[in-house]
NUPA-345369 format. One line per 8 residues: number of its first residue (from 0); their letters; for each residue x, y, z of C-alpha. Coordinates in Angstrom, 3 decimals. Example, Ala and Ser with C-alpha at 12.3 -4.5 7.8 and 13.67 -1.06 7.14 Angstrom:
<pts>
0	as	12.300/-4.500/7.800; 13.670/-1.060/7.140
</pts>
This chain:
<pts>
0	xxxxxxxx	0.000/0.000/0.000; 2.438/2.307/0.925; 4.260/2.221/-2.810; 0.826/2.745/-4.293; 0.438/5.392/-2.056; 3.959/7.031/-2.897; 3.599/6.969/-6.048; 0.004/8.599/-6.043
8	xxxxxxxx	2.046/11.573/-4.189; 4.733/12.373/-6.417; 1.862/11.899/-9.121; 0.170/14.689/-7.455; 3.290/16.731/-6.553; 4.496/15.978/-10.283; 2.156/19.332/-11.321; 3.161/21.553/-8.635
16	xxxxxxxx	7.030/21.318/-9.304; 6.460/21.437/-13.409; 4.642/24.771/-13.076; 7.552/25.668/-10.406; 10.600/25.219/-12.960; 8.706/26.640/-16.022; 8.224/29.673/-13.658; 11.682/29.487/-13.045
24	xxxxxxxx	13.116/28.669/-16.160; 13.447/24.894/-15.727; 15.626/25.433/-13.044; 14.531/23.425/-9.551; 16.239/25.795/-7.319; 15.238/27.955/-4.126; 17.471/31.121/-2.591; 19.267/28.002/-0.158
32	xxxxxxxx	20.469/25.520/-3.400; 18.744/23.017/-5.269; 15.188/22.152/-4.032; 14.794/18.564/-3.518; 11.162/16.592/-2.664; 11.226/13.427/-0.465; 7.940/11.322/0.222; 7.717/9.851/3.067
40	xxxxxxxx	5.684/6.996/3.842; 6.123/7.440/7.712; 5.942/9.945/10.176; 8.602/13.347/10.192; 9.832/13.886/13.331; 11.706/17.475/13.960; 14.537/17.043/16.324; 16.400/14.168/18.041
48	xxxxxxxx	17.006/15.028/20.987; 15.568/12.435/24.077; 12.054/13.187/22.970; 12.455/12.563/19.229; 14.730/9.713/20.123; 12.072/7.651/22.038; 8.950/8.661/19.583; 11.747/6.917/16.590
56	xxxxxxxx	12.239/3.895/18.678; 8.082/3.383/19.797; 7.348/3.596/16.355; 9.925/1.156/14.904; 9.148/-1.476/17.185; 5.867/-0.983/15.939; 7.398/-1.527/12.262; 6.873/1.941/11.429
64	xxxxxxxx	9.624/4.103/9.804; 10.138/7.640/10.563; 12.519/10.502/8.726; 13.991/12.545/11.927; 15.613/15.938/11.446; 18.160/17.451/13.508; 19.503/20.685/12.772; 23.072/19.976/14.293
72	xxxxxxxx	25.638/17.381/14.172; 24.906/14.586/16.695; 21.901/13.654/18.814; 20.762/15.140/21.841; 22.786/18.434/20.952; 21.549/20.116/24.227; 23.230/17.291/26.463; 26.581/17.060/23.989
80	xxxxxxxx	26.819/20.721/22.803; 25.370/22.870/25.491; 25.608/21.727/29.147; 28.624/22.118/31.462; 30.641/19.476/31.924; 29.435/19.042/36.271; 25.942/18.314/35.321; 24.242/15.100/36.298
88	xxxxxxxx	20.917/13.649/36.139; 18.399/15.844/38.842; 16.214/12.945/38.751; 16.745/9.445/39.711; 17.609/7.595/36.928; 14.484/5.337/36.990; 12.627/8.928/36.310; 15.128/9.867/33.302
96	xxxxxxxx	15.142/6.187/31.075; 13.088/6.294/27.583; 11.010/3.415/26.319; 11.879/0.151/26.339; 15.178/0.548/27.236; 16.668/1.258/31.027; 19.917/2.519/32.082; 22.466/-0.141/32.565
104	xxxxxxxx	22.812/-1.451/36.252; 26.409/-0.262/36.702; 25.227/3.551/36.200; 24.968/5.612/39.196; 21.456/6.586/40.805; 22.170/10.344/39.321; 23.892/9.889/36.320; 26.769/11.908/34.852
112	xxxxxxxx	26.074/14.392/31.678; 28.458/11.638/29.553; 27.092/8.470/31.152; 23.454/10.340/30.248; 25.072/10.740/26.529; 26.322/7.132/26.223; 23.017/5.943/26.971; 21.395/7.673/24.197
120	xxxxxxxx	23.804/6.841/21.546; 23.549/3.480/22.662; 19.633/3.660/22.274; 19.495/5.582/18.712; 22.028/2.247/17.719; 19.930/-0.571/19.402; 16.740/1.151/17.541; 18.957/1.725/13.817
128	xxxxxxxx	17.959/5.411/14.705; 20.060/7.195/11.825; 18.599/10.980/11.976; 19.491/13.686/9.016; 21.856/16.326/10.642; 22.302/19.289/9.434; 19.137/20.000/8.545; 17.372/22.808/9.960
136	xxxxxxxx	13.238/22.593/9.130; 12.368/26.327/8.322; 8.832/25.789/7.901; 5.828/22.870/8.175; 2.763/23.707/6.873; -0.312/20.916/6.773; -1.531/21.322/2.427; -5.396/20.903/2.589
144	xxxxxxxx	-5.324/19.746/-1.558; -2.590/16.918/-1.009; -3.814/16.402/2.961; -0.457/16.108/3.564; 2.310/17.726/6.196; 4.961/20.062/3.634; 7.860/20.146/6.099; 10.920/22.318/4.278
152	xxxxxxxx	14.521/21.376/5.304; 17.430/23.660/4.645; 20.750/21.943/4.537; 24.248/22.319/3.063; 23.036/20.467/-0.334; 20.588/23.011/-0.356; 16.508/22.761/0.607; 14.352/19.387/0.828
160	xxxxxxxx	10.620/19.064/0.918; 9.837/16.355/3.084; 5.463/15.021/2.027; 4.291/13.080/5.074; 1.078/12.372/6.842; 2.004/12.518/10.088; 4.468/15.121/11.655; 5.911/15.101/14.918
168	xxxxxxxx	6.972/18.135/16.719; 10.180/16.860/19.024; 12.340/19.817/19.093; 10.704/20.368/23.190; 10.728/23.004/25.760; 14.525/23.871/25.562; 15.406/24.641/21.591; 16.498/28.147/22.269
176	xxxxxxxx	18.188/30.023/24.602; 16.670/32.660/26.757; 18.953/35.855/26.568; 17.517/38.686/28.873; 18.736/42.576/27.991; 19.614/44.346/30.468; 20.417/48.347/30.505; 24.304/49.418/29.917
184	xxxxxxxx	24.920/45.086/28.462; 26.756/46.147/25.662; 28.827/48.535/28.084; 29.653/45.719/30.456; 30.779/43.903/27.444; 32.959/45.757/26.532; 35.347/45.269/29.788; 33.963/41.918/30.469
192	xxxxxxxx	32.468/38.630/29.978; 28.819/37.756/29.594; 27.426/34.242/28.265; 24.578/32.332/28.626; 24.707/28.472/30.497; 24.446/27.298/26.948; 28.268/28.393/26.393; 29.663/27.920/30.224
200	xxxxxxxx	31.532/24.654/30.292; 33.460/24.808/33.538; 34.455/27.124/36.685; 38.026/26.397/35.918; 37.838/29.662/33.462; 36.865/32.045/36.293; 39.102/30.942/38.830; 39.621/33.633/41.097
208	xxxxxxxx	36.972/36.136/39.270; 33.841/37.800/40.719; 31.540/36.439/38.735; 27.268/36.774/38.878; 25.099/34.295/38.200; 21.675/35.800/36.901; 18.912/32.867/37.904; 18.196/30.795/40.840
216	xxxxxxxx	16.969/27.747/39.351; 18.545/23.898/38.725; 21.169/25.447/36.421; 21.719/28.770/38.328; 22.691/27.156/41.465; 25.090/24.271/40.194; 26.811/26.860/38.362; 27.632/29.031/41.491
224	xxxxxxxx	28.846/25.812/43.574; 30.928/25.000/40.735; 32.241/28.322/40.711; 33.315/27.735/44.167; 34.429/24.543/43.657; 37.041/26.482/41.175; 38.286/29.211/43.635; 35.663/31.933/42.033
232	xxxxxxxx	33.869/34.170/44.037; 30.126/33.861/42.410; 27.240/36.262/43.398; 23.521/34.871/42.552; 20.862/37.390/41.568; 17.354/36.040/42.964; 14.766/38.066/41.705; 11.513/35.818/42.295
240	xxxxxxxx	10.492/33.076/45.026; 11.844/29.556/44.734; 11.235/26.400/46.110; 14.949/24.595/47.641; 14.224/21.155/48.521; 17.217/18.517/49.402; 17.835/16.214/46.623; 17.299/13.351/49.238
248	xxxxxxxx	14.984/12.869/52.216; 14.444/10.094/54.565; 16.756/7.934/52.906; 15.211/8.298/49.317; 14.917/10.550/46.159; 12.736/13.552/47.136; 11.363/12.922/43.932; 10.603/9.713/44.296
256	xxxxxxxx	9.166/9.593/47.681; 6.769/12.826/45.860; 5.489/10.291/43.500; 4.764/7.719/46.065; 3.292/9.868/48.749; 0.803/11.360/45.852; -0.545/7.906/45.175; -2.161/8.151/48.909
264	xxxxxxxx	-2.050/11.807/49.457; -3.668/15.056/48.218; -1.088/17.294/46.736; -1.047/20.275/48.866; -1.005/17.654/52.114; 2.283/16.195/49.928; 3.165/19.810/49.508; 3.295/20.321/53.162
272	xxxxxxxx	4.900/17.122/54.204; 7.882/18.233/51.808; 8.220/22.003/53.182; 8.202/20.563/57.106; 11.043/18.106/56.346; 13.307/20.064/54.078; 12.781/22.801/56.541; 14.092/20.316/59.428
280	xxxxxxxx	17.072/19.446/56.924; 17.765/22.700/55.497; 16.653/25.434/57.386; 14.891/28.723/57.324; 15.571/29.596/53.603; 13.936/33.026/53.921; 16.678/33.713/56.082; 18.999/33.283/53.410
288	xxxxxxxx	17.295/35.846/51.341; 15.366/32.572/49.183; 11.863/33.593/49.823; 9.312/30.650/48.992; 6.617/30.724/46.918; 2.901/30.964/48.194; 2.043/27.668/46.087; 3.469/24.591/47.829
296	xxxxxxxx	6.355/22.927/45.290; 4.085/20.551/43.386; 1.246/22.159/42.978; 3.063/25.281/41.758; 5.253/22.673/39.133; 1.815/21.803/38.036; 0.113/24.998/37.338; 3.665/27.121/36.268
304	xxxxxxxx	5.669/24.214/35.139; 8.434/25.953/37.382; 10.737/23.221/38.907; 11.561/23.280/42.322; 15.027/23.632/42.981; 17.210/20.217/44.378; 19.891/21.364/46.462; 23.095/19.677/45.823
312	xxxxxxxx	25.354/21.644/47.727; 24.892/25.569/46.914; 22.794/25.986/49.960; 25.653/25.245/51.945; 27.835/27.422/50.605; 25.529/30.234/50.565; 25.331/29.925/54.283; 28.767/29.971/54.757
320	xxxxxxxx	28.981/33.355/52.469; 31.293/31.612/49.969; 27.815/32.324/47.477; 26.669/35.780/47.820; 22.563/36.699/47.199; 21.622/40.003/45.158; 18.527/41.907/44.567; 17.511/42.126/40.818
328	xxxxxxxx	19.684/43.970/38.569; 18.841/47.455/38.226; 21.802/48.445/34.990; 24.844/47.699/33.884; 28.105/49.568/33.663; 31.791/48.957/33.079; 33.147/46.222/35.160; 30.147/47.201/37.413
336	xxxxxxxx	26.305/45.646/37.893; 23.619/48.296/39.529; 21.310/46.439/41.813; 17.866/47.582/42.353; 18.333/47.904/46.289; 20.801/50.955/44.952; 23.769/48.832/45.876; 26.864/48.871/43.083
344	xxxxxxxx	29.707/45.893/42.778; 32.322/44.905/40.624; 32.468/42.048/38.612; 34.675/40.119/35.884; 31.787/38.270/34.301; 27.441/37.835/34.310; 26.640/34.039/33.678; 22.896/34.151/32.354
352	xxxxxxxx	21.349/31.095/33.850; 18.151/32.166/32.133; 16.967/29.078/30.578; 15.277/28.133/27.576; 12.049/28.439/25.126; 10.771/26.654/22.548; 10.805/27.654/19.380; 7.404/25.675/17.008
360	xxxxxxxx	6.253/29.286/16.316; 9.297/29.811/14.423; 8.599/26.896/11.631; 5.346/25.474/12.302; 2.480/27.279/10.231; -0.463/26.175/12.207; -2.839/28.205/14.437; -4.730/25.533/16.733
368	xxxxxxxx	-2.537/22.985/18.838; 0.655/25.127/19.753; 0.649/28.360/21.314; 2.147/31.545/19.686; 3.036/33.287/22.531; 5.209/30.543/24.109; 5.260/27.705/21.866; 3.967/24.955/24.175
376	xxxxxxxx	0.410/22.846/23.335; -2.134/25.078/24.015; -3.782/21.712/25.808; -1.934/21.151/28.840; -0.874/17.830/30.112; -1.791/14.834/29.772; -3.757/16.626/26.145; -1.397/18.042/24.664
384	xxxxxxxx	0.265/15.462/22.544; -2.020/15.265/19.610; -3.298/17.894/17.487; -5.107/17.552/13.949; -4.474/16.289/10.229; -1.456/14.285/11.943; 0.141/16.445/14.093; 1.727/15.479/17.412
392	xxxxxxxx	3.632/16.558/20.062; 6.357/15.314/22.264; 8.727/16.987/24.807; 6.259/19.720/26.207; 5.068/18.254/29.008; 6.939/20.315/31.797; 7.363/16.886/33.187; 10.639/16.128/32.065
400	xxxxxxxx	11.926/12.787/30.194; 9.503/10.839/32.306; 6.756/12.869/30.449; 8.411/13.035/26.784; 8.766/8.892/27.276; 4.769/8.699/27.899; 4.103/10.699/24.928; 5.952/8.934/22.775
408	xxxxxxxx	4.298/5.508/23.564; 1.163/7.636/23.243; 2.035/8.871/19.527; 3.712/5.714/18.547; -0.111/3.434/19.019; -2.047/6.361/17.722; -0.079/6.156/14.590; 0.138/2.515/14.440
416	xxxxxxxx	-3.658/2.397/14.669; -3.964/5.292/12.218; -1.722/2.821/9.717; -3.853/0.201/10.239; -7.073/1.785/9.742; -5.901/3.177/6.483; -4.252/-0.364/5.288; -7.788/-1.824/5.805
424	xxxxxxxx	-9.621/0.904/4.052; -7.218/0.314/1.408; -7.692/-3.486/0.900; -11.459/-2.686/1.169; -11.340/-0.771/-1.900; -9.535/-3.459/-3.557; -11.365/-6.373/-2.875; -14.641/-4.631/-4.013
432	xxxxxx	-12.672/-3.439/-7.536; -11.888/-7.051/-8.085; -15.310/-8.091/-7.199; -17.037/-5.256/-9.582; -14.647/-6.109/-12.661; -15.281/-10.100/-12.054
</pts>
């Protein structure tokens, strides 16, 4: 069915691309290089990182084929390109494994950034998971006349059209980095350093540098204890409340105990279990100048999507003064950061732990599943992973892997049964041709 199918495609796609060249003089070319077309008989998936990785492998052990894109190099590009080199797993690792395959018994409970990385090149080999790199989708747009997804690739042989019916949007919560501007920036520049987390790799490069860390989450406060950890003398800018919780409690993951406790227990009774006991084990955080919010951790993670913090260390050190807490930044000058209590200090560099945003609205042309104002599913979860005309989503779930994994199975069986439905109707329409020319 599916050659049949194929064919019927480029049949129909013949026309388009013959009044294209005459337009263009015969010439099959766009402003990027020659334009190539590619039917697929499977599903497009746009980005392989964890999330795009896991809907590949669902769907092949389903006997399903899928075309992924990634614009960079390698997989998970995030993990490999973009993370300093201290990060582990925040999560268990039984939270953090993706379908079908866990994480080998010799790994650690956290997991290290490379172990994390070995795991998923392992899993894109076990699965024959070979994604097209370098190809960055500029636009996907569903074609009411074909009833087909038109997803448009640029790479360095030029542009491909990939023809599908189902498209999968993997690139998740975290495809672009959040820069914030900030008054005098380009005037601090000038004398010193600023980067986002995306390009800090290691402490070792500010060793014995004032250096402020702008954001309080996960990535915020590693970054200042592994400033420490380097002989640097970080400053961390909290601006908003935030939830600190030890990693551990009463012998287990806090995490893990969370997801346990909620199987018995209202949330906000959960919610208050957690504050008592990481108040016994940490302290008085207000004290520290980390005010908490008014929502207890998980029900605030469930209506914000704003993760609690997991101490693993940078409390410590902030009550020892070794980490310094600001006010919000009021301006910058040279060598200098304005605060908005009035209060002016020095410092060598600004490390912008400001997270990341999605970026669908950038290349999808659709107006009803994702939102344009921050790119997420405009259903929240557990809705939000399939839209209409084939469109799905995976990696927006605020909850993580653990989410991104559930999605996947989800997108993989709706597919499946999609296939299925339309192999039947197929051999429905062949049986009765046979029976009407007999």
């Amino acid at each position: 069915m599916d050659l049949c199918w194929r064919r019927e495609m480029e049949g129909k796609l013949a026309h388009d691309y013959l009044s294209y060249a005459k337009s263009h003089h015969g010439k099959m070319t766009s402003p990027h290089g020659p334009h190539r077309i590619s039917v697929v008989t499977g599903p497009v998936i746009v980005g392989a990182g964890p999330s795009g990785l896991a809907t590949a492998a669902c769907l092949k052990e389903k006997g399903i084929t899928s075309v992924l894109l990634e614009r960079s190099n390698c997989i998970a590009s995030l993990w490999q390109l973009k993370t300093y080199d201290r990060l582990h797993l925040h999560l268990p690792k039984q939270f953090c494994e993706l379908p079908l395959i866990p994480f080998p018994d010799n790994f650690p409970t956290y997991p290290t950034k490379q172990q994390f990385i070995e795991y998923l090149e392992d899993y894109a080999q076990r699965f024959d998971i070979k994604p097209e790199f370098g190809q960055t989708v500029e636009s996907a747009e569903f074609d009411e006349n074909l009833g087909m997804w038109r997803v448009k690739s640029v790479g360095e042989e030029g542009t491909t059209e990939y023809v599908c019916r189902w498209l999968v949007a993997a690139t998740g919560e975290n495809a672009e980095p959040v820069v914030p501007r900030f008054e005098g920036m380009e005037e601090f520049e000038a004398t010193g350093v600023v980067k986002h987390t995306s390009h800090y790799k290691s402490g070792r490069d500010f060793a014995g540098k004032r250096v402020l860390v702008v954001g309080c989450g996960n990535s915020g406060m590693e970054v200042c204890l592994d400033l420490c950890n380097f002989d640097a003398q970080p400053s961390l800018v909290v601006r908003d409340a935030v939830h600190v919780l030890p990693r551990e409690m009463l012998g287990t993951s806090t995490f893990g105990l969370s997801m346990l406790l909620l199987k018995w227990l209202p949330i906000r009774l959960v919610d208050r279990f957690l504050l008592a006991v990481s108040r016994f084990i940490l302290g008085d955080t207000t004290l520290l100048g980390l005010n908490r919010p008014g929502l207890g951790p998980l029900e605030l993670k469930n209506r914000t999507g704003k993760t609690p913090v997991l101490d693993v260390g940078t409390l410590a050190k902030i009550k020892t003064g070794d980490i310094k807490v600001c006010s919000g930044i009021r301006r910058l000058k040279q060598h200098e950061v304005e605060f908005d209590n009035g209060i002016t200090e020095r410092f060598d560099a600004i490390i912008l732990a400001t997270g990341y945003k999605s970026n669908v609205p950038s290349w999808l042309k659709e107006n009803k599943m994702f939102s344009k104002k921050d790119g997420f599913p405009i259903q929240e979860f557990p809705e939000g992973w399939r839209g209409e005309s084939g469109l799905y989503a995976v990696g927006f779930t605020k909850r993580g892997i653990f989410g991104a994994s559930m999605d996947a199975n989800k997108i993989a069986q709706d597919i499946f049964e999609c296939s299925r439905k339309s192999y039947q109707a197929h051999r429905h329409i062949q049986v009765f041709m046979h029976i009407k020319k007999s």
